[in-house]
C-alpha positions in Angstrom: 201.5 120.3 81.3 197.9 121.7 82.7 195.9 122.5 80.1 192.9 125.0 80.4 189.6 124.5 78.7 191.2 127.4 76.3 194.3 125.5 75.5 195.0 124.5 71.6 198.0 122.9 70.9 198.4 125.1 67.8 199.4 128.0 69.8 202.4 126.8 70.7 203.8 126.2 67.5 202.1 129.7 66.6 204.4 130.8 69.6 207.2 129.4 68.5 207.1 130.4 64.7 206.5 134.0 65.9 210.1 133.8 68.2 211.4 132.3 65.4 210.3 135.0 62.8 211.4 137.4 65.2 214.9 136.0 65.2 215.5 136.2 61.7 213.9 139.9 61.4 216.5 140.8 64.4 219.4 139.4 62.1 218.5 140.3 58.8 217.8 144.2 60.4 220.2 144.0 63.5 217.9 145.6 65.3 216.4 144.4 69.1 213.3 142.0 69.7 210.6 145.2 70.0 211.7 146.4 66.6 211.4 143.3 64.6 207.9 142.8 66.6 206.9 146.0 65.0 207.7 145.6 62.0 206.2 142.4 62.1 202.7 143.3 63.4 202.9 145.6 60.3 203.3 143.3 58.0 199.7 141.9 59.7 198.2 145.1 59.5 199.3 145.7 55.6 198.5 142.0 54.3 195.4 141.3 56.8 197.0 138.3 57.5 197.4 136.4 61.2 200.3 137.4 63.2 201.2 133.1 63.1 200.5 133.6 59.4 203.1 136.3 59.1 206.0 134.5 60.6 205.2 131.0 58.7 205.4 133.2 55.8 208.8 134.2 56.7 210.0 131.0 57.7 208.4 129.2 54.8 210.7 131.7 52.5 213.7 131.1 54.2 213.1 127.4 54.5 211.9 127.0 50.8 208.8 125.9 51.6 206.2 128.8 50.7 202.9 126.6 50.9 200.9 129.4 52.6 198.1 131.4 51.9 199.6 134.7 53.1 200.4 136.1 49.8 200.6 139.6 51.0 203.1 138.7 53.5 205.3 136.8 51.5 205.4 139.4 48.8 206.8 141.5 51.9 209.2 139.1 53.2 210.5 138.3 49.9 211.4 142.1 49.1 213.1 142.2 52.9 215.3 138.7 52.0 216.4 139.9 48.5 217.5 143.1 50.2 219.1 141.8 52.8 221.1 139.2 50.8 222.4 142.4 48.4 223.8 144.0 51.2 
């Protein structure tokens, strides 16, 4: 892999968590990849939080492992999991 004076490896596992966050949003909302973006980047806009922050938030929920500072988020994500499971 080249790397550019730019390059951090965190932003591929920021990458990665964010495709992965999308994922789950597409299957818990069956809707396509530019939705669950959206409603995503909203969730960053509401809570102030990172767009990587956002989708670890996510993750950590579903994974059990809610060890992040993104409160906001995960009080969002938590409201969207518990309605999702009563459906």
């Amino acid at each position: 892999m080249i790397h550019t004076p730019n390059y951090r490896p965190a932003d591929h596992r920021s990458r990665r968590e964010i495709d992965q966050a999308i994922g789950v949003v597409m299957g818990l909302r069956r809707c396509s990849a530019e939705q669950a973006l959206s409603e995503i980047t909203a969730v960053v806009r509401a809570s102030g939080v990172g767009l990587g922050g956002v989708s670890r938030a996510l993750l950590g929920l579903i994974t059990g492992d809610v060890t992040s500072a993104a409160g906001e988020a995960v009080v969002h994500w938590d409201a969207v999991l518990r309605s999702a499971a009563q459906d």
